[in-house]
C-alpha positions as CSV (number, residue, x, y, z in Angstrom):
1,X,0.0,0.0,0.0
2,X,1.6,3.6,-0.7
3,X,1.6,6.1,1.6
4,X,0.1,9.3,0.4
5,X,1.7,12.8,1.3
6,X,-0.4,15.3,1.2
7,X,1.8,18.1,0.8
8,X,5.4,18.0,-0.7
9,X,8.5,18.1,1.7
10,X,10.6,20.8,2.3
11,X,12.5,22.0,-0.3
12,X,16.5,22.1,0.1
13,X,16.3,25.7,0.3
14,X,13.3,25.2,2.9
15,X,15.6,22.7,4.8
16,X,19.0,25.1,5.0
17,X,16.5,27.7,6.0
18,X,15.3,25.9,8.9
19,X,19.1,24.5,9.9
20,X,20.4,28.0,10.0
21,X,18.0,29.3,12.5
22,X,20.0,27.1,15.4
23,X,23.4,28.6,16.7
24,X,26.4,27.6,16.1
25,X,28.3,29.0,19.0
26,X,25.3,27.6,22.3
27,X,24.8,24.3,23.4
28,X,21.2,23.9,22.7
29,X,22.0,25.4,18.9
30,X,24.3,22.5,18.2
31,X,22.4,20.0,19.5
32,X,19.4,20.7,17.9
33,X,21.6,21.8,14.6
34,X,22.5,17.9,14.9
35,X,19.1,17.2,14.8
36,X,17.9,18.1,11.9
37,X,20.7,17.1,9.9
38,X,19.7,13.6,11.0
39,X,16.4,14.1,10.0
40,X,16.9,16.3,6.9
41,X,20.5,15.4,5.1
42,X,20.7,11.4,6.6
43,X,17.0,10.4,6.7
44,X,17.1,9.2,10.3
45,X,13.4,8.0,11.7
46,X,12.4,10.2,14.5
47,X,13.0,7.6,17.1
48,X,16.4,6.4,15.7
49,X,17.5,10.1,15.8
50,X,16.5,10.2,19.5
51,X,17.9,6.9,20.3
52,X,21.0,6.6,18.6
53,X,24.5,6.4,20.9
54,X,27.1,9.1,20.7
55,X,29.8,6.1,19.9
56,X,27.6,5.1,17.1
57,X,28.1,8.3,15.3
58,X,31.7,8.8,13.5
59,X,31.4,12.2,11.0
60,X,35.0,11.9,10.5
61,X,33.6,8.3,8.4
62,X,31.1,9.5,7.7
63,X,28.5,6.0,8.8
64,X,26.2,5.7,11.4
65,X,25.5,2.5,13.5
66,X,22.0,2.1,14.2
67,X,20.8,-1.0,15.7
68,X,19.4,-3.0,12.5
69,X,21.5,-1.2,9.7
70,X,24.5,1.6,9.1
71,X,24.0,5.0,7.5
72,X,26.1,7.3,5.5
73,X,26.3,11.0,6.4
74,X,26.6,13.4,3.8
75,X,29.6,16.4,3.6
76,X,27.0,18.5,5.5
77,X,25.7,16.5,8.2
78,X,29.2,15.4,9.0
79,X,30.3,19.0,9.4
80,X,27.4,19.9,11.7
81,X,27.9,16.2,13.3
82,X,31.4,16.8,14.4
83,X,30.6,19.9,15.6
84,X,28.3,18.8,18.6
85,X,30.3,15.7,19.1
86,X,33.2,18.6,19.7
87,X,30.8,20.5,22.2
88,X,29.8,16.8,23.8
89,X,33.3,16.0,24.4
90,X,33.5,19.7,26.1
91,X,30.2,19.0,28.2
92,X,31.9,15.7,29.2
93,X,28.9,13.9,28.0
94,X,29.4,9.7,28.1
95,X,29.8,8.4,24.4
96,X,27.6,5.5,25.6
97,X,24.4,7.6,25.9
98,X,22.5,9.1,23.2
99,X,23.7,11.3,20.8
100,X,21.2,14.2,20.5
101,X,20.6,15.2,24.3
102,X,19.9,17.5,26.3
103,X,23.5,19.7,27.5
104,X,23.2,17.2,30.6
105,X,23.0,13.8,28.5
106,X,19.5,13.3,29.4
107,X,17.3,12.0,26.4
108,X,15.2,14.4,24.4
109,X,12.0,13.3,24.4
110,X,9.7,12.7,20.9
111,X,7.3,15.8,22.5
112,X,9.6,18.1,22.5
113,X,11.5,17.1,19.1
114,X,7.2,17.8,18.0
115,X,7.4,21.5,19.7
116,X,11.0,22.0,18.4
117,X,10.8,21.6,15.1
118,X,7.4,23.7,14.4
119,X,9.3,26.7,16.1
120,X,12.3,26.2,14.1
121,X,10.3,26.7,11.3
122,X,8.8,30.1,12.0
123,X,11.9,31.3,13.2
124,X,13.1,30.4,9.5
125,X,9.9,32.1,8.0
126,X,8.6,28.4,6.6
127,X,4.8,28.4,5.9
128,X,4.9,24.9,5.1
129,X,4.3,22.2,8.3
130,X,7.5,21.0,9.3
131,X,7.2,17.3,11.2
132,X,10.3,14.8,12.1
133,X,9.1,12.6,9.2
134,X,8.8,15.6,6.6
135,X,12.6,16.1,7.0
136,X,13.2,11.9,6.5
137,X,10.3,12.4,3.6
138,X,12.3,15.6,2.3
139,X,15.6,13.5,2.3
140,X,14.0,10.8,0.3
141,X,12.8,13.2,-2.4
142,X,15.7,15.3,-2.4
143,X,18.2,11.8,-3.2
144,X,15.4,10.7,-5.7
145,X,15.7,14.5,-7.5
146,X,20.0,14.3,-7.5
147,X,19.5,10.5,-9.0
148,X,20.7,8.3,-6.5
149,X,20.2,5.0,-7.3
150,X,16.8,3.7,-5.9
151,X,18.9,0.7,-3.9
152,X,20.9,3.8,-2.4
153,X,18.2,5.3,-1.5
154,X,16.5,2.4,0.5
155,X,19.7,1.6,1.6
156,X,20.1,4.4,3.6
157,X,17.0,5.0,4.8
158,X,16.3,1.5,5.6
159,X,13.8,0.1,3.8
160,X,13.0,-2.8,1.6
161,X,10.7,-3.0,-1.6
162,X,7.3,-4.3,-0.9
163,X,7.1,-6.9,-3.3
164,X,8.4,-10.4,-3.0
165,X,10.8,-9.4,-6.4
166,X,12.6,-7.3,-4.1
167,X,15.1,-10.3,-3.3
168,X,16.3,-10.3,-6.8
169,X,17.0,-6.3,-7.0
170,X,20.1,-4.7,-6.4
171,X,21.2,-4.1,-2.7
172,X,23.7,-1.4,-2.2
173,X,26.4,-1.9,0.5
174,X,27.7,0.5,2.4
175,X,30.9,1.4,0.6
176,X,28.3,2.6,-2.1
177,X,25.9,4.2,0.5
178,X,28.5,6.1,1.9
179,X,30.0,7.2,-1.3
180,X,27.0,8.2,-2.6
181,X,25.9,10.5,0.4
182,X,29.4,11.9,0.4
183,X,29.1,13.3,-3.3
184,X,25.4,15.0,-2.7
185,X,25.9,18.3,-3.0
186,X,25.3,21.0,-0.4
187,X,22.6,22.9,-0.8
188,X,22.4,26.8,0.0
């Protein structure tokens, strides 16, 4: 069954609008800069982006460890990535807990990632709705329109084609996924 959308997903324009309303220079700015380049640029589900470990995250590899697959980061996210993993280290956070927190390594929680991102978005001047899963949906359609291969594309955001053919299709491993999301361009 597909899953209709409504309304298209943010635009890449849209998406470095709504990135460059966080600071660069707090805390809180970082972290929630981190944020949506998991969402946006790596296509992270909400509750992986919430739940992923700091020592799963290398930007410097660019791949992300998440419990049931890897991801590649892009030139962007990875910039942004290393970044708060710099200001972690500084906080003294523990690599073992998860990697977008709160300046005290608590866990963010899924309501306030729903507040967040809403308020991001007005700061940015954004009209359109702007949801955790509109930035995954908006990295999707955003690989799709710079023609990364369809297996690419489900690689990384981890998911499988519906049918029972999908055994037979191409898989991409993660040499290829990572490759791939280091040559995406930056938008802006």
């Amino acid at each position: 069954m597909a899953i209709l959308i409504d309304a298209p997903p943010l635009s890449a324009e849209e998406g470095w609008a709504l990135l460059a309303t966080s600071s660069e220079n707090t805390s809180t700015g970082l972290r929630n800069r981190a944020l949506v380049v998991l969402l946006w640029r790596v296509g992270l589900r909400p509750g992986e982006a919430l739940t992923v470990r700091a020592a799963d995250v290398d930007g410097e590899t660019g791949v992300i460890t998440l419990p049931s697959r890897q991801a590649g980061i892009d030139r962007l996210a990875a910039r942004v990535i290393v970044a708060w993993t710099h200001r972690r280290a500084e906080l003294g956070l523990n690599s073992d807990g998860p990697f977008i927190s709160t300046p005290a390594g608590k866990p963010l929680s899924q309501a306030y990632v729903r507040e967040l991102l809403p308020r991001l978005a007005e700061r940015a001047g954004l009209t359109v709705r702007v949801h955790a899963m509109g930035l995954r949906y908006a990295c999707a359609a955003e690989m799709g329109q710079e023609g990364l291969l369809t297996e690419v594309i489900q690689a990384q955001l981890g998911v499988q084609p519906q049918s029972t053919i999908g055994r037979y299709l191409p898989h991409a491993d993660l040499a290829e996924m990572v490759q791939a999301m280091q040559a995406r361009p930056i938008p802006g």
